[in-house]
mmCIF file as Biopython writes it, N, C-alpha, C and O atoms, coordinates in Angstrom:
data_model
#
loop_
_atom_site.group_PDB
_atom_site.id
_atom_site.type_symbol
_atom_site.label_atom_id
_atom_site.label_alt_id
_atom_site.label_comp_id
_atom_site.label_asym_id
_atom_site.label_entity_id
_atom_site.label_seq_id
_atom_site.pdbx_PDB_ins_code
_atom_site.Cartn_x
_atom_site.Cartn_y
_atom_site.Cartn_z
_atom_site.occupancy
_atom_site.B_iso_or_equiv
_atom_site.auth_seq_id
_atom_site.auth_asym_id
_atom_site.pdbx_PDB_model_num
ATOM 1   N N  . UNK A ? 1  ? 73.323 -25.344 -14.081 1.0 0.0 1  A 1 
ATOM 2   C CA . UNK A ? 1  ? 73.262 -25.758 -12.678 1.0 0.0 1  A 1 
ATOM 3   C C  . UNK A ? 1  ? 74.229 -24.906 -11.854 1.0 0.0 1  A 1 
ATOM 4   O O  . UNK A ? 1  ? 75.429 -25.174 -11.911 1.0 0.0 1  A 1 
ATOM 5   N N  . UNK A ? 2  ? 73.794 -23.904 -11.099 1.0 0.0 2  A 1 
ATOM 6   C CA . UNK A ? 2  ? 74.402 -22.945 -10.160 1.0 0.0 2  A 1 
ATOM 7   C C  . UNK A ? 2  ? 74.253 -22.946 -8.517  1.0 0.0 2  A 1 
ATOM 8   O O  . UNK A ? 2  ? 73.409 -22.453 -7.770  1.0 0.0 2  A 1 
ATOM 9   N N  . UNK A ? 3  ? 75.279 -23.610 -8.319  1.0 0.0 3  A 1 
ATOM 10  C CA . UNK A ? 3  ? 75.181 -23.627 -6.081  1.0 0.0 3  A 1 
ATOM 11  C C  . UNK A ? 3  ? 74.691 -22.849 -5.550  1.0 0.0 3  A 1 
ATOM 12  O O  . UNK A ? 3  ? 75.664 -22.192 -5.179  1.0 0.0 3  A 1 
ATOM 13  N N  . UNK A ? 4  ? 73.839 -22.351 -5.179  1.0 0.0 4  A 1 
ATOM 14  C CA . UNK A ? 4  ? 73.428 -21.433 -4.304  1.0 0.0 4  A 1 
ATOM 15  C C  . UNK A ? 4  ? 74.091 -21.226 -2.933  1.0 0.0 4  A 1 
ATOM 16  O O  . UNK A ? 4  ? 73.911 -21.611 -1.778  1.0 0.0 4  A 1 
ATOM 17  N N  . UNK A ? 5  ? 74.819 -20.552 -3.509  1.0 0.0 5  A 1 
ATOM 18  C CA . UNK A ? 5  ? 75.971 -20.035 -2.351  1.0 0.0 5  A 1 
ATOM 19  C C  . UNK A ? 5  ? 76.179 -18.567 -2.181  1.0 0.0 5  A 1 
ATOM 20  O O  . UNK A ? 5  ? 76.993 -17.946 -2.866  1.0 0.0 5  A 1 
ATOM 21  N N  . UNK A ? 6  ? 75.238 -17.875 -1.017  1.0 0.0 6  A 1 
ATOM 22  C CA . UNK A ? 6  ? 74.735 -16.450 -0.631  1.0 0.0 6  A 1 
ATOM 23  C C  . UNK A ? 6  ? 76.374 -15.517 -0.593  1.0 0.0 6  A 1 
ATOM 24  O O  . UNK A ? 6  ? 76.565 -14.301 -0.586  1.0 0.0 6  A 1 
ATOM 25  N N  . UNK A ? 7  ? 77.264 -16.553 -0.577  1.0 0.0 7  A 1 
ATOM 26  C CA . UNK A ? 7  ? 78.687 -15.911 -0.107  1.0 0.0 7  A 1 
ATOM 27  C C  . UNK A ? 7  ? 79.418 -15.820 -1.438  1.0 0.0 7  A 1 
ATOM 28  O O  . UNK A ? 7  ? 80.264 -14.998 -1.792  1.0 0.0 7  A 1 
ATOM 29  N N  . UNK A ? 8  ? 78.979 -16.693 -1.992  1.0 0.0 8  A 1 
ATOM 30  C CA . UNK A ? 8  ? 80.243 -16.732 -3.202  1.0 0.0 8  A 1 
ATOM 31  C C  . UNK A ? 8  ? 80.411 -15.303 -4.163  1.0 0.0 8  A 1 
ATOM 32  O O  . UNK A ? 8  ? 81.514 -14.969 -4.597  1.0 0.0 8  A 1 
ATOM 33  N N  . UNK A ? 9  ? 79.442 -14.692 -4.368  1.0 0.0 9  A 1 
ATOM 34  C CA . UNK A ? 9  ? 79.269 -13.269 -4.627  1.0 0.0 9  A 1 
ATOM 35  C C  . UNK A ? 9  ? 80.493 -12.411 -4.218  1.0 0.0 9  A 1 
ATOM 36  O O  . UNK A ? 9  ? 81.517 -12.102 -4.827  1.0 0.0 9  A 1 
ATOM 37  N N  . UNK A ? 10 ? 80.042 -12.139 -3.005  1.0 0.0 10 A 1 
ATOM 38  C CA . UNK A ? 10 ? 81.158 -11.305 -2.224  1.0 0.0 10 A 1 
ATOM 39  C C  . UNK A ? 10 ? 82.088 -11.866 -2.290  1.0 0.0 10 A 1 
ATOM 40  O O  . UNK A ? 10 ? 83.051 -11.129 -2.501  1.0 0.0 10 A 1 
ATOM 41  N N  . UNK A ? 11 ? 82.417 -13.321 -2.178  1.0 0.0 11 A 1 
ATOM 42  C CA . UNK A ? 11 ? 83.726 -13.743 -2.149  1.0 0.0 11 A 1 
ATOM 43  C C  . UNK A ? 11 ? 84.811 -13.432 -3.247  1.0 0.0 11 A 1 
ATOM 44  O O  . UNK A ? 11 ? 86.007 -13.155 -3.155  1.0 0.0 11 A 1 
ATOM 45  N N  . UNK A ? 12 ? 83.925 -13.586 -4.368  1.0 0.0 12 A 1 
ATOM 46  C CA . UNK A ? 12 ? 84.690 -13.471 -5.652  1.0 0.0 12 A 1 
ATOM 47  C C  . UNK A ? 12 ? 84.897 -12.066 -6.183  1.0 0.0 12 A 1 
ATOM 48  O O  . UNK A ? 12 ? 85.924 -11.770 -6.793  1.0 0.0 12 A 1 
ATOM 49  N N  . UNK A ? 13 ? 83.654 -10.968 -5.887  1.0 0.0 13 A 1 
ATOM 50  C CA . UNK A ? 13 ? 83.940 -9.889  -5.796  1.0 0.0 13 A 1 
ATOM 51  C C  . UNK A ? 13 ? 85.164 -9.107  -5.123  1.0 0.0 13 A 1 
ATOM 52  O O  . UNK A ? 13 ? 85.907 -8.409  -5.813  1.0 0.0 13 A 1 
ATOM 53  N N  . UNK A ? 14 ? 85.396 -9.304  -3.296  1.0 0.0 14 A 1 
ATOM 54  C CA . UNK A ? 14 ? 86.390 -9.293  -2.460  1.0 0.0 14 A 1 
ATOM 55  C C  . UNK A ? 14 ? 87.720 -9.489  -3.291  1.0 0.0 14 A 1 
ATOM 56  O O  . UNK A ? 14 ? 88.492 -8.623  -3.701  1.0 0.0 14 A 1 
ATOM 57  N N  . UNK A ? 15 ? 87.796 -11.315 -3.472  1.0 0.0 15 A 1 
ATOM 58  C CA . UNK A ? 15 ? 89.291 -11.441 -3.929  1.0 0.0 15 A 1 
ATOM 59  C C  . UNK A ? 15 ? 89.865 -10.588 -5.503  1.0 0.0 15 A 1 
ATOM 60  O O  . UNK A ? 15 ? 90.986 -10.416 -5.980  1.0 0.0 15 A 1 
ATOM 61  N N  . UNK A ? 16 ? 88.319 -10.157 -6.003  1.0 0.0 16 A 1 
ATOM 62  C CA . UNK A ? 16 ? 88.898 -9.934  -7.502  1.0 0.0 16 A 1 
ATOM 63  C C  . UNK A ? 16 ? 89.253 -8.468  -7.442  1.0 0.0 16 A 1 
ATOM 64  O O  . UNK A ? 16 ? 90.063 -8.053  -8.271  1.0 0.0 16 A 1 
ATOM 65  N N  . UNK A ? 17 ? 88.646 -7.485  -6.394  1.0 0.0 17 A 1 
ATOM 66  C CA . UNK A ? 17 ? 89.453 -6.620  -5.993  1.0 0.0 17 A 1 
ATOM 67  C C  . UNK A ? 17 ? 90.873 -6.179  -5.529  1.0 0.0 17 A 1 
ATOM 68  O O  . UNK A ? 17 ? 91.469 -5.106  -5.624  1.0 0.0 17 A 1 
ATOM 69  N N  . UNK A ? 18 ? 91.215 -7.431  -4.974  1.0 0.0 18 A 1 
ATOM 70  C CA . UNK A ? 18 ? 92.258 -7.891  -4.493  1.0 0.0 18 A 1 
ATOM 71  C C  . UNK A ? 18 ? 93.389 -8.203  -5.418  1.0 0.0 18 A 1 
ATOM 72  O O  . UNK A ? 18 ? 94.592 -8.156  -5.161  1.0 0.0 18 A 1 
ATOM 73  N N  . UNK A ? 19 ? 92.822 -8.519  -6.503  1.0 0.0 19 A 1 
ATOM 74  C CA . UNK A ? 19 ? 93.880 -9.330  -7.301  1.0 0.0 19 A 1 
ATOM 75  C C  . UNK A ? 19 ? 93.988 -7.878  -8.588  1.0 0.0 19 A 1 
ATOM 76  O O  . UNK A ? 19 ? 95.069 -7.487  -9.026  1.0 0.0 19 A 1 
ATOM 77  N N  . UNK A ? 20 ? 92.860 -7.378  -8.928  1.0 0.0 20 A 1 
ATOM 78  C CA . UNK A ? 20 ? 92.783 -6.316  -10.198 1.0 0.0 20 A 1 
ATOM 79  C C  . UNK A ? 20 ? 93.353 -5.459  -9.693  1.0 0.0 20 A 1 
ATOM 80  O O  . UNK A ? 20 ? 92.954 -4.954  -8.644  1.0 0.0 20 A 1 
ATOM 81  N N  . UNK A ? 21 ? 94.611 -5.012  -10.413 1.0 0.0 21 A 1 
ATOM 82  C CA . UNK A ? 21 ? 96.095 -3.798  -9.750  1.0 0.0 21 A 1 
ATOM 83  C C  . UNK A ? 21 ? 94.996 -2.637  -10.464 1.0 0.0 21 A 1 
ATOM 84  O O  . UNK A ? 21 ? 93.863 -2.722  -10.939 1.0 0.0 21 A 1 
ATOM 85  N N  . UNK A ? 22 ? 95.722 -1.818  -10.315 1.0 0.0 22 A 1 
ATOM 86  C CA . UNK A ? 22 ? 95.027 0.062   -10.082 1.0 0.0 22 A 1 
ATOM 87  C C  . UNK A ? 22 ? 94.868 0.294   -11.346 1.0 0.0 22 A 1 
ATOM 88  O O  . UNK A ? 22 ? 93.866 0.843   -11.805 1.0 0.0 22 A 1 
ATOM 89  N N  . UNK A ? 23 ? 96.232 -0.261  -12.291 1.0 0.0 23 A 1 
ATOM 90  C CA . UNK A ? 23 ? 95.755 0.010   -13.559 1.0 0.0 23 A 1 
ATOM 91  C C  . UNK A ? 23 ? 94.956 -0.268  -14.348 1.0 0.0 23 A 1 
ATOM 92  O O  . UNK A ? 23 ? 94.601 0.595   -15.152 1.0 0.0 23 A 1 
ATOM 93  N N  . UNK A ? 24 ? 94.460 -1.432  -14.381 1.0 0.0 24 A 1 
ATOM 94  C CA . UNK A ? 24 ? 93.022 -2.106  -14.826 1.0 0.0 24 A 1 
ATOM 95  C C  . UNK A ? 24 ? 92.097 -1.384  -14.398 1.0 0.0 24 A 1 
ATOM 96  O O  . UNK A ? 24 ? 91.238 -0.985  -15.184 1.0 0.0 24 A 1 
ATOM 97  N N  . UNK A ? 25 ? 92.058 -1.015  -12.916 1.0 0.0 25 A 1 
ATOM 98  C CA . UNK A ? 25 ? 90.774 -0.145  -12.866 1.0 0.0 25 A 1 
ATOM 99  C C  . UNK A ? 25 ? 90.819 1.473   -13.154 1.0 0.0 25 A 1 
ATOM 100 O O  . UNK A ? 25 ? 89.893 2.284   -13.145 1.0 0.0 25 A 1 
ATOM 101 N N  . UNK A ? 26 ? 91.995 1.628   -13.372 1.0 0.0 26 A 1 
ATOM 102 C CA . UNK A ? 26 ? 91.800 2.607   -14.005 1.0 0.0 26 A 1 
ATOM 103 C C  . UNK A ? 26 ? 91.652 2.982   -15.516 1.0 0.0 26 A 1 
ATOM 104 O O  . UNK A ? 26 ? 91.126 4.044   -15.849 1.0 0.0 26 A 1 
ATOM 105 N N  . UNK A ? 27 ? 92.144 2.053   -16.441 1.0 0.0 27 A 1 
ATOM 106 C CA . UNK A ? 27 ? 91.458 2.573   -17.574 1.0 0.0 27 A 1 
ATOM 107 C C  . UNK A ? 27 ? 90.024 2.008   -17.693 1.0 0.0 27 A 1 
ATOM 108 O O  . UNK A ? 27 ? 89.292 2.489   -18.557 1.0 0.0 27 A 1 
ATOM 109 N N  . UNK A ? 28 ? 89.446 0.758   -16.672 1.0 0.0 28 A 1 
ATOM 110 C CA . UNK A ? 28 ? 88.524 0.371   -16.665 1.0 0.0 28 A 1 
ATOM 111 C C  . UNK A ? 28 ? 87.524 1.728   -16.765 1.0 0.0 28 A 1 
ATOM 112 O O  . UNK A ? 28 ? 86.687 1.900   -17.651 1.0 0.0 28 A 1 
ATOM 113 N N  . UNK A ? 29 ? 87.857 2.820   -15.442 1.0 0.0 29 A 1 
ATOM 114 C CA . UNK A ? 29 ? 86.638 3.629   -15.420 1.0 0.0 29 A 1 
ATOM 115 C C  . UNK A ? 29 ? 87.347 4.717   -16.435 1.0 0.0 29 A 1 
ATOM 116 O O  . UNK A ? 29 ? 86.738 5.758   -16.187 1.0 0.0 29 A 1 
ATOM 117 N N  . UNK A ? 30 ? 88.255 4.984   -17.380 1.0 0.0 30 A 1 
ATOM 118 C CA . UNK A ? 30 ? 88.260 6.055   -18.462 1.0 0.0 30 A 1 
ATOM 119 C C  . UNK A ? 30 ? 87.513 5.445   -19.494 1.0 0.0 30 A 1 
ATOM 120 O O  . UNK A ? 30 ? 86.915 6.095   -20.352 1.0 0.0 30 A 1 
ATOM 121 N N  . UNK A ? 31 ? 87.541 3.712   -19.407 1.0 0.0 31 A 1 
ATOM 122 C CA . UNK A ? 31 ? 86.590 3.306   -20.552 1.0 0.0 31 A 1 
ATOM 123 C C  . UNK A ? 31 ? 84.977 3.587   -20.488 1.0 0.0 31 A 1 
ATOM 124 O O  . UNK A ? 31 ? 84.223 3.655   -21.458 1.0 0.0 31 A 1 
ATOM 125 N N  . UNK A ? 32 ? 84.643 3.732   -19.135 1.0 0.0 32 A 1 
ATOM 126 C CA . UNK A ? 32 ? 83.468 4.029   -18.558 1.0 0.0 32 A 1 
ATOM 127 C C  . UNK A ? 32 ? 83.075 5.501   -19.149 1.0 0.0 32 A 1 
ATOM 128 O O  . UNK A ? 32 ? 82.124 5.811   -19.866 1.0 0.0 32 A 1 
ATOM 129 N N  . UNK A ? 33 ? 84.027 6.229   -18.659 1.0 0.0 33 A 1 
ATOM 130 C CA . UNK A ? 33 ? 84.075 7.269   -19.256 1.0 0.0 33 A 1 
ATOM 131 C C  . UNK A ? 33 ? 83.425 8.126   -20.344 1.0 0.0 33 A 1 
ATOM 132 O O  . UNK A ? 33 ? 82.607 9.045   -20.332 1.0 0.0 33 A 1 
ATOM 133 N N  . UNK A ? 34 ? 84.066 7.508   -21.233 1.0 0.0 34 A 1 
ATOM 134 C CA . UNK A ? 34 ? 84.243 7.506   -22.731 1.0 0.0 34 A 1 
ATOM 135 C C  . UNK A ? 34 ? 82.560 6.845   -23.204 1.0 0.0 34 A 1 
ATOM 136 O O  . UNK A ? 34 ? 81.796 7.101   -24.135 1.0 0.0 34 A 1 
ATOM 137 N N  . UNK A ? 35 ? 82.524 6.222   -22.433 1.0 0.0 35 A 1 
ATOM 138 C CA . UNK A ? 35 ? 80.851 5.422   -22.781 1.0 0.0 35 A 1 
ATOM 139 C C  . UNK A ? 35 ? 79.820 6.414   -22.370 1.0 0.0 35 A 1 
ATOM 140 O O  . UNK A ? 35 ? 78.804 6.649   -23.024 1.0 0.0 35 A 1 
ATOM 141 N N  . UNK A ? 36 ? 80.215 7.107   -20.999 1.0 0.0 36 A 1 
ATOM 142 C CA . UNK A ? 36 ? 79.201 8.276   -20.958 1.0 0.0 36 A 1 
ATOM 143 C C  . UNK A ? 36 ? 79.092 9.676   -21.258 1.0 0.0 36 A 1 
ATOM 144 O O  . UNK A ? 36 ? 78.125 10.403  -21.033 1.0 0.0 36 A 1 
ATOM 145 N N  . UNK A ? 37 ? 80.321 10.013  -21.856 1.0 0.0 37 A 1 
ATOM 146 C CA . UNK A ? 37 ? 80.456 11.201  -22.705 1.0 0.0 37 A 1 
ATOM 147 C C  . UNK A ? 37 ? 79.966 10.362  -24.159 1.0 0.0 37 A 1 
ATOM 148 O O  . UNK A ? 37 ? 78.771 10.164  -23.939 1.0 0.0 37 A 1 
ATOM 149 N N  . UNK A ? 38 ? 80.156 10.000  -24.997 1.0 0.0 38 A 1 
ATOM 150 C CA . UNK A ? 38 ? 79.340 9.267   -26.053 1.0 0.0 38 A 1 
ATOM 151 C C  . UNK A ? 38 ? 78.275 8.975   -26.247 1.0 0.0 38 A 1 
ATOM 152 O O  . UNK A ? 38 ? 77.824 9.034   -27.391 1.0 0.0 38 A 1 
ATOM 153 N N  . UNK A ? 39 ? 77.430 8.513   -25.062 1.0 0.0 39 A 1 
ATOM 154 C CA . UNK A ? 39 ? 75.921 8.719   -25.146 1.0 0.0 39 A 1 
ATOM 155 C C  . UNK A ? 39 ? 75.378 10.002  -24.838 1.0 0.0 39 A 1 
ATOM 156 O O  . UNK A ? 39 ? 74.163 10.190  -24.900 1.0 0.0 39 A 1 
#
């Protein structure tokens, strides 16, 4: 059972930007990386 709430998307997207510091996203996208040099 999921609210259909057109906002909550962005909302949670928005704050989780907000909250995830540089370093998370940055090895986030070397892990990315690594996934597309490997395939």
């Amino acid at each position: 059972m999921r609210p259909q709430k057109p906002f909550s998307a962005f909302y949670v997207s928005s704050v989780g930007k907000a909250i995830v510091p540089r370093s998370a996203i940055r090895t986030l996208r070397i892990y990315i990386t690594k996934q597309e040099h490997s395939g």
